[in-house]
C-alpha positions as a printed NumPy array, in Angstrom:
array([[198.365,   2.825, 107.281],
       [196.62 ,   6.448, 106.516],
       [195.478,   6.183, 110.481],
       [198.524,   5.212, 111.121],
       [200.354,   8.299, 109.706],
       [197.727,  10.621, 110.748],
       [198.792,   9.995, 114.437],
       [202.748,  10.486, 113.258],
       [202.039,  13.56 , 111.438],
       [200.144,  15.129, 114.351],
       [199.396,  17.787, 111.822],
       [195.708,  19.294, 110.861],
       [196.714,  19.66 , 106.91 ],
       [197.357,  15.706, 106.641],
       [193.735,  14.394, 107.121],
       [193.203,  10.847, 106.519],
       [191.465,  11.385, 103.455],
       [194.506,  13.715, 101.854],
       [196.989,  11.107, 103.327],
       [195.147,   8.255, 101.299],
       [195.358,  10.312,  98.253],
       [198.955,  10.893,  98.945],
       [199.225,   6.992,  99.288],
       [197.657,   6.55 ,  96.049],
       [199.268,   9.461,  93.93 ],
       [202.874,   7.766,  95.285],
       [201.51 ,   4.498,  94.361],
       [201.031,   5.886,  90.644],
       [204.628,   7.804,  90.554],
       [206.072,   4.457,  91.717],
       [204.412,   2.641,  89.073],
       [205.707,   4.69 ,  86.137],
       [209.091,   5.484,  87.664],
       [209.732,   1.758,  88.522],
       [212.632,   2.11 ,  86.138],
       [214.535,   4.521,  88.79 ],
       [217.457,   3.84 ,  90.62 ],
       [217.448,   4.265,  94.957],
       [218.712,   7.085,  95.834],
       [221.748,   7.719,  97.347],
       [220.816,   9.308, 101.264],
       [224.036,  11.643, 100.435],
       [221.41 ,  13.322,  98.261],
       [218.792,  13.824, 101.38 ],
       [219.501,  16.977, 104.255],
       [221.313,  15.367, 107.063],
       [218.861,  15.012, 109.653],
       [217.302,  17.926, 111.255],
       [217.533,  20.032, 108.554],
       [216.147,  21.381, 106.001],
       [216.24 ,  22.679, 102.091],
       [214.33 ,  25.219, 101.053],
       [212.942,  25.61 ,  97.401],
       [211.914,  28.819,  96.044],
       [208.545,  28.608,  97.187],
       [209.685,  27.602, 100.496],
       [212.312,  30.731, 100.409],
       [209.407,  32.54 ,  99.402],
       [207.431,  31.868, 102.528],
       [210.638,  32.589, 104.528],
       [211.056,  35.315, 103.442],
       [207.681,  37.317, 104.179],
       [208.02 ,  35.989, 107.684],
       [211.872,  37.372, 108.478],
       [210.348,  40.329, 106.572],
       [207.135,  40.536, 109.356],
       [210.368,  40.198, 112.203],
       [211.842,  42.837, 110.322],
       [209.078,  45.323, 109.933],
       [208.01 ,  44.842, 113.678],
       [211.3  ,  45.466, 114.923],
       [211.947,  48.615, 112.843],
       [208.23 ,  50.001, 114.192],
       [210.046,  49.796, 118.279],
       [212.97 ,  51.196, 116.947],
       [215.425,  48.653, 117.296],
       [218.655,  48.414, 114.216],
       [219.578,  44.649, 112.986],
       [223.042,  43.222, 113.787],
       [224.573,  39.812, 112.664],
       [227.922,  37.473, 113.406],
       [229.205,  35.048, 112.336],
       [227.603,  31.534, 112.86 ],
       [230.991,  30.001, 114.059],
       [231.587,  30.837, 117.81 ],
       [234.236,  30.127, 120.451],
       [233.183,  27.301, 122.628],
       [234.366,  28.524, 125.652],
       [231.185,  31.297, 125.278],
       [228.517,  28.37 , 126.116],
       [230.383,  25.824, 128.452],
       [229.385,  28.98 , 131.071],
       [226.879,  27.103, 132.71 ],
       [227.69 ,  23.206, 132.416],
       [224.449,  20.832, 133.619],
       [222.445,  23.022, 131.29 ],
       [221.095,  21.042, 127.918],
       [222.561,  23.044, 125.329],
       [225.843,  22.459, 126.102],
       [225.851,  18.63 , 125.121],
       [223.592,  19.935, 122.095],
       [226.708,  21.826, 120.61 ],
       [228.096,  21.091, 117.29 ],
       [231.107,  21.793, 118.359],
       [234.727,  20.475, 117.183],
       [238.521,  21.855, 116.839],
       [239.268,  23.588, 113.709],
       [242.583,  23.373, 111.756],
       [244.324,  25.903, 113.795],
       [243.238,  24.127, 117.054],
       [240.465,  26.123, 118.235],
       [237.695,  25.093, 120.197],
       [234.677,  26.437, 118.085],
       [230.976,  25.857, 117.737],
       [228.514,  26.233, 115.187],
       [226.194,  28.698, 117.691],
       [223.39 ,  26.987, 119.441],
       [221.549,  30.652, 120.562],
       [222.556,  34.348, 119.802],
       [222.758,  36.273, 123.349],
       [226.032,  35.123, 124.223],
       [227.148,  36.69 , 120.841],
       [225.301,  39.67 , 121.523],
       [227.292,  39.58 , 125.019],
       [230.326,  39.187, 123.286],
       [229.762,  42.132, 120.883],
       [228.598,  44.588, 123.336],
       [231.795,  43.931, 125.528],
       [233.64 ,  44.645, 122.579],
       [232.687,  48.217, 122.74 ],
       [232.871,  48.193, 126.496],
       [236.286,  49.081, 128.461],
       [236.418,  46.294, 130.505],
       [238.4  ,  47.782, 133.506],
       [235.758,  50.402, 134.639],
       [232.563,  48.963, 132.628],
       [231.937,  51.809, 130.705],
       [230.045,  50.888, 127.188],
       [231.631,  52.925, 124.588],
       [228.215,  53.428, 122.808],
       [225.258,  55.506, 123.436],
       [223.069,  53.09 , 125.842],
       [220.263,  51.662, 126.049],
       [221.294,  49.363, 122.865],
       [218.022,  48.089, 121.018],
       [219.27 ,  45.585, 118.96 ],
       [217.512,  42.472, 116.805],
       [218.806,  39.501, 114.365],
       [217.759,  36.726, 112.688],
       [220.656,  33.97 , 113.358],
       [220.682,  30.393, 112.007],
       [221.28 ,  28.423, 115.263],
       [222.627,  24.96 , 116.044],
       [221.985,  22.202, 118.292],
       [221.668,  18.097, 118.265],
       [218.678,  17.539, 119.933],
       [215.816,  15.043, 119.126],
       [213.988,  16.756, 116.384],
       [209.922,  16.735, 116.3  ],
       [207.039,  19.136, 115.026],
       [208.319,  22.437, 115.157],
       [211.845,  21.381, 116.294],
       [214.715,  21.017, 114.089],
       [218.883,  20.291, 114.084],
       [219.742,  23.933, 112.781],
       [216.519,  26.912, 112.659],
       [216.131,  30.5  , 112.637],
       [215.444,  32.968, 115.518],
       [214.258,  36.283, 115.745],
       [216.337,  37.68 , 118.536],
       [215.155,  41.41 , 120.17 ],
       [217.339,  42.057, 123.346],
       [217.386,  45.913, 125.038],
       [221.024,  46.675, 126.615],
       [221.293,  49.48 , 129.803],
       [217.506,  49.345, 131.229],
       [217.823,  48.1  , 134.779],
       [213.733,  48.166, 134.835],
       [210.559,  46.674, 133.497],
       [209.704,  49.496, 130.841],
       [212.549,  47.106, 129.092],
       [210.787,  44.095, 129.426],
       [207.492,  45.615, 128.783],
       [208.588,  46.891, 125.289],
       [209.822,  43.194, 124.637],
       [206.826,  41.945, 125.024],
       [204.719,  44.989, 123.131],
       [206.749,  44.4  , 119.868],
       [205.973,  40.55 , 119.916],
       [202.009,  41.365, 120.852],
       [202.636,  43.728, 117.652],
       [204.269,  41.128, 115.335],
       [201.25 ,  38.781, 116.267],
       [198.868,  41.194, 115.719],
       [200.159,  41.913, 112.074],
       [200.059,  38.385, 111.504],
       [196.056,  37.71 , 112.7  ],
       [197.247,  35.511, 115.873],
       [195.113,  37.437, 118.602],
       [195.042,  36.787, 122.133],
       [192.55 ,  33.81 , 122.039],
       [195.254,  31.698, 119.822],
       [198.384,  32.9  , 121.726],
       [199.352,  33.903, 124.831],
       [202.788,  34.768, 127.146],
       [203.007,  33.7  , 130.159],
       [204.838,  35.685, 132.65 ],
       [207.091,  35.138, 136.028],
       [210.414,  36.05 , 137.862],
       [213.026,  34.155, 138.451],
       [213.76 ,  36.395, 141.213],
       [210.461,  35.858, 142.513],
       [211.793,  31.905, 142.715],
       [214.939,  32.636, 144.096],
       [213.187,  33.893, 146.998],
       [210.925,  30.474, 147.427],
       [213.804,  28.056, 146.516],
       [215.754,  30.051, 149.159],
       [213.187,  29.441, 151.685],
       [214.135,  25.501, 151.151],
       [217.811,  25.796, 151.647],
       [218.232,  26.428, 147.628],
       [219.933,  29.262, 147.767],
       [221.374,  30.994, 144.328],
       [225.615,  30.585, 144.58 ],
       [225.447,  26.939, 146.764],
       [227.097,  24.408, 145.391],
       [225.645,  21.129, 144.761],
       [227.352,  18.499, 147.08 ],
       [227.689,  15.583, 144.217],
       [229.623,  17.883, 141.765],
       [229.949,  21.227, 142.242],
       [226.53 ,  22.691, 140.217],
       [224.857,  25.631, 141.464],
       [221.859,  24.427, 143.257],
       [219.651,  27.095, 142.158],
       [220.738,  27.121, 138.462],
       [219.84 ,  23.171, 138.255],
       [216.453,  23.274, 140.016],
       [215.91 ,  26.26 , 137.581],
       [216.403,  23.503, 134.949],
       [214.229,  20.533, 136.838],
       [211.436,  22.809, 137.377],
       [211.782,  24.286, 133.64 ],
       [210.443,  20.496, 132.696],
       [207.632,  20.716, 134.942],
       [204.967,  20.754, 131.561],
       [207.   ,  17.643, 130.407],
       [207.313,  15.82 , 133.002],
       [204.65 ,  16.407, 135.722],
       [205.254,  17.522, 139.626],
       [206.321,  13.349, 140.427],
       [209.281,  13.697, 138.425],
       [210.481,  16.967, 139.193],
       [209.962,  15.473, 142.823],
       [212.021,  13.17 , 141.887],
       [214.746,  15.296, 139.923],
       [214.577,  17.766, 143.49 ],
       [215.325,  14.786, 145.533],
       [218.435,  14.182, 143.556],
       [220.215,  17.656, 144.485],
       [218.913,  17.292, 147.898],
       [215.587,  18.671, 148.074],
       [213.095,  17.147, 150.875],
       [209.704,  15.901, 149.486],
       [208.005,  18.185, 152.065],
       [210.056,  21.082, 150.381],
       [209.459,  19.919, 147.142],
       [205.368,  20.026, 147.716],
       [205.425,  23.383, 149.091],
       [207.512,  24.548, 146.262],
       [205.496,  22.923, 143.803],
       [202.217,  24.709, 145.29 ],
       [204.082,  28.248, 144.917],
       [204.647,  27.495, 141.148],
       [200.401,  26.851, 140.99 ],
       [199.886,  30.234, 142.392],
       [196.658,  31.788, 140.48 ],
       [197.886,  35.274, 140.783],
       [200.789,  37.152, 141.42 ],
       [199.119,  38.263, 144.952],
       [198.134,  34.277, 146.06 ],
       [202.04 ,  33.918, 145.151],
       [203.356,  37.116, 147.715],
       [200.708,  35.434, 150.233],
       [202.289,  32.14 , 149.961],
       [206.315,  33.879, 149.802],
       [205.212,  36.201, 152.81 ],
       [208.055,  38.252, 152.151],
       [207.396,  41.809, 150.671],
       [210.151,  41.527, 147.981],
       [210.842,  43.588, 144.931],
       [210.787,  40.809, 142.537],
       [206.956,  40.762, 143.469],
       [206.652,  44.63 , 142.968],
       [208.491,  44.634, 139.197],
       [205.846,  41.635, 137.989],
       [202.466,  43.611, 139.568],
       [204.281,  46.755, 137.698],
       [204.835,  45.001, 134.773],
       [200.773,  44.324, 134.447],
       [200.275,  47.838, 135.476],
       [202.186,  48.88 , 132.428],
       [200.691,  46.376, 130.095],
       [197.284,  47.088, 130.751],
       [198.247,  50.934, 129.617],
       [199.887,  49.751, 126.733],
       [197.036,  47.483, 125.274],
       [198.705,  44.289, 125.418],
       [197.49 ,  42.81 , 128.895],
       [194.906,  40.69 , 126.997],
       [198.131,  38.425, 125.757],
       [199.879,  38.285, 129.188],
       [199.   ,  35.728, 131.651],
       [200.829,  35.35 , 135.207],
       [202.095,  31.601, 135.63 ],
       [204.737,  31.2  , 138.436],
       [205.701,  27.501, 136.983],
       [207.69 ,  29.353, 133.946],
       [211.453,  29.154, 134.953],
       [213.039,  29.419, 131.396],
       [215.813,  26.443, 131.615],
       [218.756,  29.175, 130.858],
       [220.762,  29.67 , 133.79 ],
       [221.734,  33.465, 133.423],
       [217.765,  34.5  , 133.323],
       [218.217,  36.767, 136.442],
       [214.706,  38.502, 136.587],
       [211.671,  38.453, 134.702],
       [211.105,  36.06 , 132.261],
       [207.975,  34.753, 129.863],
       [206.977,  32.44 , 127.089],
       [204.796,  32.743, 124.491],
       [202.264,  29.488, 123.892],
       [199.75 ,  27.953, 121.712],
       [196.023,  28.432, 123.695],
       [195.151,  25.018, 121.884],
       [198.104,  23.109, 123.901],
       [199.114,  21.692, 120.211],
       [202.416,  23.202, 119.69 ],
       [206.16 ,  23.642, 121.778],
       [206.951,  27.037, 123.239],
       [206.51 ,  29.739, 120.535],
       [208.753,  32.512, 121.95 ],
       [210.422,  32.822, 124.932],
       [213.078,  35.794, 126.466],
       [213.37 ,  37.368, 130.299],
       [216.3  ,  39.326, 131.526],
       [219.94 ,  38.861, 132.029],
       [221.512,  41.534, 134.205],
       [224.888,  39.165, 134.876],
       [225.835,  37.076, 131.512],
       [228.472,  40.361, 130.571],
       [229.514,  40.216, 134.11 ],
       [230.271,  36.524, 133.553],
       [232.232,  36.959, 130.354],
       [233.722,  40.599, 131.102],
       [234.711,  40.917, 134.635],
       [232.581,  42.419, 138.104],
       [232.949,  46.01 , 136.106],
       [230.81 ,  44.73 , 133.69 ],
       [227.544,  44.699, 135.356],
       [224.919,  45.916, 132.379],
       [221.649,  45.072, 132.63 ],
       [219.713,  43.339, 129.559],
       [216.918,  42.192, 128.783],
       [215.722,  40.133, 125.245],
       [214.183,  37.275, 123.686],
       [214.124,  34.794, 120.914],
       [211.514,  33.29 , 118.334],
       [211.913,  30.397, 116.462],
       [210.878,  30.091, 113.631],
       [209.938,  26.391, 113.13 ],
       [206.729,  27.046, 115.975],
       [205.458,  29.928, 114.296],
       [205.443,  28.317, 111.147],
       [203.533,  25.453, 112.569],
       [200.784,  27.999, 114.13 ],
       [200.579,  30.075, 111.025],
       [199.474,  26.891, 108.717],
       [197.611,  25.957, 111.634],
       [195.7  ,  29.24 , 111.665],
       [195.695,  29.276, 107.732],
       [197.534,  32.494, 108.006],
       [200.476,  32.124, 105.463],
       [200.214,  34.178, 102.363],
       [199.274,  32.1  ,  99.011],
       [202.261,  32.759,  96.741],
       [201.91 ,  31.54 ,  93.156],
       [203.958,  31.133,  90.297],
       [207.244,  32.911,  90.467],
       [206.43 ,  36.332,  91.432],
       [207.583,  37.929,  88.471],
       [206.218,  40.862,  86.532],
       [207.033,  39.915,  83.227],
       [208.154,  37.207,  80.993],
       [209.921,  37.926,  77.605],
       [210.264,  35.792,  74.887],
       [212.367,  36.256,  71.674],
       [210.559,  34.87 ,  68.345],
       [214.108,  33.763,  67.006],
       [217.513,  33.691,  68.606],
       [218.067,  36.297,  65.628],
       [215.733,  38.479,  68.273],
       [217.414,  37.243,  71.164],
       [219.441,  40.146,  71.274],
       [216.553,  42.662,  71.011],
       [214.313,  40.944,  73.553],
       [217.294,  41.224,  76.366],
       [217.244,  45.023,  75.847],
       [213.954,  45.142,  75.998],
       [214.102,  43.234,  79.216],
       [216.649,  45.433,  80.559],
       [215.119,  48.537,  79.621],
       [211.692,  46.897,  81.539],
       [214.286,  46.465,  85.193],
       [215.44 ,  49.956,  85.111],
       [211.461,  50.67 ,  85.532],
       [211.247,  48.728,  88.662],
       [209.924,  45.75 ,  87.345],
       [211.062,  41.851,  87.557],
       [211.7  ,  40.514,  84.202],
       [212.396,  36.778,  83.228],
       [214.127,  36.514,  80.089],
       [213.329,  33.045,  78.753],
       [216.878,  31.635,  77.527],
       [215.325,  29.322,  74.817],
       [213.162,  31.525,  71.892],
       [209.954,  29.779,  70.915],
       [208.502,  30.724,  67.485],
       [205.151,  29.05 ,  69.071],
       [203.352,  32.01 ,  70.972],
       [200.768,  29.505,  72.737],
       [204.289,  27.952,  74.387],
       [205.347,  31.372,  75.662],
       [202.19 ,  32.127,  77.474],
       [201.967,  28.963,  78.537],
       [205.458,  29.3  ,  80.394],
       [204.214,  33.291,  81.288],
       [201.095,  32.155,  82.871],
       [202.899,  28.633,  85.032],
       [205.406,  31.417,  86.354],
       [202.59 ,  33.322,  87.844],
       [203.804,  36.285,  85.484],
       [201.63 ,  39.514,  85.218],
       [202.631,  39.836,  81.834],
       [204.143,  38.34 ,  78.934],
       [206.246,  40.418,  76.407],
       [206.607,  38.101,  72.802],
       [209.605,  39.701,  70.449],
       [208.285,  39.165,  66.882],
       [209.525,  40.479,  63.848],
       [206.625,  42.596,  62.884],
       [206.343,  44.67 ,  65.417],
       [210.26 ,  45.212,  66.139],
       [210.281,  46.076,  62.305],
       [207.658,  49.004,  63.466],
       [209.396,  49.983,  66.514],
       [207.308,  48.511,  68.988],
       [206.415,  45.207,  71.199],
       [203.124,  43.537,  71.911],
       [202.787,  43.418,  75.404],
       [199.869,  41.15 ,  76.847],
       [198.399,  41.247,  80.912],
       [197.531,  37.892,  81.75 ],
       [196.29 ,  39.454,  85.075],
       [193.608,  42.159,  83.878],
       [190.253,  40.889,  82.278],
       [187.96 ,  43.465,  80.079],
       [184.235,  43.2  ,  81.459],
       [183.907,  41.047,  78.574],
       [186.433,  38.888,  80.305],
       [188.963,  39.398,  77.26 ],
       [192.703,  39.778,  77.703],
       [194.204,  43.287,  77.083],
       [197.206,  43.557,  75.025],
       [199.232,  46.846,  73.777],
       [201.92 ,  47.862,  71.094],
       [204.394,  49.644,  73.743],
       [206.831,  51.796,  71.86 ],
       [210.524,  50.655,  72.248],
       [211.521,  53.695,  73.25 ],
       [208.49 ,  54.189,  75.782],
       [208.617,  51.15 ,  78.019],
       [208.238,  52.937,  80.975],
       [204.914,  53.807,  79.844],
       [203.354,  50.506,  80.133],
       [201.504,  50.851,  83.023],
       [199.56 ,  53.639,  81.194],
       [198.964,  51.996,  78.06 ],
       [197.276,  49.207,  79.924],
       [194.765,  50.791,  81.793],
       [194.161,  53.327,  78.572],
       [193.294,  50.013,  76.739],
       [191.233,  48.544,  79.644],
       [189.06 ,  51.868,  79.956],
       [188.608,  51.792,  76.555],
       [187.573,  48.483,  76.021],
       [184.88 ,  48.623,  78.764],
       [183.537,  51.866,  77.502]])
């Protein structure tokens, strides 16, 4: 069974040795809970999602702060929306996966609405509302540099760093028709992977056009704007989406898959050999048209090599990005080791707010998005996820009595209004060894007891379960009621004096 699981889990931190003790720990809980009832599976997530407990939230929470703190070193301001969208903003571009992976469903007023499966058609939606739709104009100082972090929805088959509903990190550039957008895109995530310890041997981003494939698909009668015979599809959009699956599946398949939209085999081969191009000059050789698509990738490296992030960025013409409105450039991020799903991946959009506002609206833009499921997955992978203890709080205070219950919640109070985080136990324990017990499982730095002594004199004994004497002996003050905010001092007066 432990080999067994091993191959399910797929997952470095589950050896077969831990999973056995696993086995064996469950075995023991089973034993002396045999008494419990089944529970109900209204009581579980649904599936595909997930619960997060406070040290979970914990973890979260660094990482959307990491997003955060790269994004405000490029300069860009956070937005949000709601998480309920209009359906009509994703059925766009029907053939495409996501839009049988909507949660979608009429409300009680009879709307068509969706729980939102990505963010950039919101984005598009938000930006045209500041745009005058008759002449195009954008009624706010361009370029836009804008970032989220959206829950997003969709029903697909969930798997290692795949889920139902997840969070994305979403950094899009609105009004730069040329690569410097792109090429701070890609600096800021370099940056955010830097801060984190994922270097350039653990992660890279590939790089491509899909301009640069609109000119080979064209060259085999696949031109962008034909219809597809059968029913209607744009033939360029859904070989986008075939050759998207080329990791997956293999070049057979998406043989296959070209066949069905009426590509020949012959074309298929030679288009296949264009996406195995080494280098974006092999790929102009093989094109033998001088095109501008070509020019914007080789400047795009230029750039990157300037701006020290070239050792992440790797040229691979196979990367199509399965999202019909990419209209230009477009990358992914990926795990060196093979191990893991795309980690990132973003390009450029110059049409979707042409699409949804008119031919005015023709404003170039550029973003991506970042999961954060994958990244997760890496990070424990690379043992790079901060080890959070206890609660996190600065103090714990404990009334002797509930006649000092009173007292202790000013103290507590008076302790917040200094900066710090206080957790005021609700029960008083007379016991002090229960109190620090309690201070220390909360990871507390310190514990405050409320006795009657001391209140009697005006102060409270205040102990640092954190800082050690040389003599490796606690340190513990008297802090003045009226003084709190001078407990910092009093500690380290104690400390120096105890090691003197």
């Amino acid at each position: 069974m432990k080999t067994r699981l091993a191959k399910e889990f797929n997952d470095s931190n589950w050896s077969e040795k831990k999973i056995e003790k696993e086995l064996d720990r469950l075995v023991e809980v089973g034993n002396s809970a045999s008494d419990e009832i089944a529970r109900p599976t209204y009581l579980d997530p649904p599936s595909g999602t997930r619960d997060f407990y406070p040290q979970d939230m914990r973890v979260r929470s660094w990482l959307f702060d990491k997003f955060r703190e790269s994004a405000s070193h490029f300069g860009f301001q956070e937005y949000d929306a709601p998480v309920l969208e209009n359906v009509q903003l994703y059925e766009r571009k029907a053939g495409e996966e996501i839009v049988d992976q909507m949660y979608n469903f009429v409300d009680k007023e009879g709307y068509h609405v969706t729980l939102r499966p990505e963010m950039t058609p919101t984005l598009a939606r938000m930006v045209l509302q500041k745009t005058n739709l008759q002449t195009g104009e954008v009624r706010v100082p361009l370029p836009l540099k804008w970032f989220s972090i959206p829950q997003c929805w969709r029903f697909e088959t969930t798997q290692r760093g795949r889920k139902r509903e997840h969070y994305q990190w979403n950094m899009d550039i609105v009004g730069v028709n040329h690569v410097h957008a792109e090429l701070e895109l890609l600096a800021a995530a370099c940056f955010f992977f830097r801060k984190l310890g994922i270097g350039p041997e653990v992660v890279g981003i590939k790089v491509n056009s899909r301009a640069v494939l609109e000119v080979v698909l064209a060259k085999h009668g696949v031109e962008k704007g034909k219809k597809n015979e059968a029913d209607g599809g744009d033939l360029f959009a859904m070989a986008c989406i075939i050759i998207d699956k080329l990791d997956k599946i293999g070049g057979d398949e998406v043989t296959k898959l070209l066949a069905n939209i009426g590509v020949s085999t012959d074309s298929a081969a030679e288009i296949l050999k264009a996406l195995e191009a080494p280098s974006v000059e092999e790929l102009a050789n093989l094109i033998g048209t001088d095109c501008e698509a070509i020019h914007e990738v080789k400047r795009l490296f230029e750039l990157a090599e300037e701006y020290g992030i070239s050792d992440y960025l790797v040229f691979d013409a196979s990367v199509v990005r399965g999202l019909a409105y990419y209209t230009g450039i477009v990358w992914e991020a990926f795990d060196r080791r093979g191990e893991l799903r795309a980690i990132m991946g973003g390009g450029r959009y110059d049409r979707l707010l042409e699409l949804y506002g008119g031919e005015k609206c023709q404003i170039p833009c550029v973003g991506f998005g970042f999961g954060d499921c994958v990244i997760m997955e890496l990070l424990k992978d690379c043992d790079k996820l901060p080890k959070f203890t206890g609660s996190g709080v600065d103090y714990v205070v404990c009334a002797f009595s509930p006649d000092l219950y009173g007292k202790a919640a000013n103290i507590s109070m008076k302790l917040r209004m200094t900066g710090a985080t206080v957790d005021l136990m609700p029960t008083p324990k007379k016991k002090v060894a229960a109190s620090f017990k309690h201070a220390d499982l909360a990871g507390a730095r310190r514990m405050v007891f409320v006795a009657p002594d001391e209140i009697a004199k005006g102060v409270v004994r205040i102990k640092d379960l954190r800082t050690k004497t040389k003599n490796d002996e606690a340190i513990q003050v008297d802090c003045p009621l009226d003084a709190l905010h001078t407990v910092d001092d009093l500690i380290a007066k104690a400390l120096a004096d105890a090691n003197s």
